[in-house]
Steps between C-alpha positions, in 0.01 A plus 500: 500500500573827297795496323738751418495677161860347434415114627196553223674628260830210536194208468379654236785493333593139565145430426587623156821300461359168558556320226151461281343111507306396216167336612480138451213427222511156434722240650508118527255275330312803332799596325522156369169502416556854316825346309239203374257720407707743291680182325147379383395788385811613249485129427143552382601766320796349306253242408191731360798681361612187300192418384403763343844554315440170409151556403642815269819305367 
């Protein structure tokens, strides 16, 4: 079916309006997982962090 210039044009348009969705990256347990992982790690580092100010001190 060939549509008119104007019917294009109108889709188009409301093609454009749609409001933009983010794409889900990481959801349920692997954000959990993510959260655990990023917790260890500045914990890690607030430890090594201590130690050697402590080391210094």
């Amino acid at each position: 079916m060939k549509l008119s210039y104007r019917e294009e044009a109108l889709r188009e348009r409301a093609r454009g309006r749609a409001p933009a969705r983010m794409p889900l990256v990481v959801s349920g347990p692997s954000f959990l997982v993510l959260w655990i992982a990023v917790a260890i790690v500045v914990t890690a580092g607030i430890g090594v962090t201590a130690l050697a100010l402590g080391a210094v001190g």
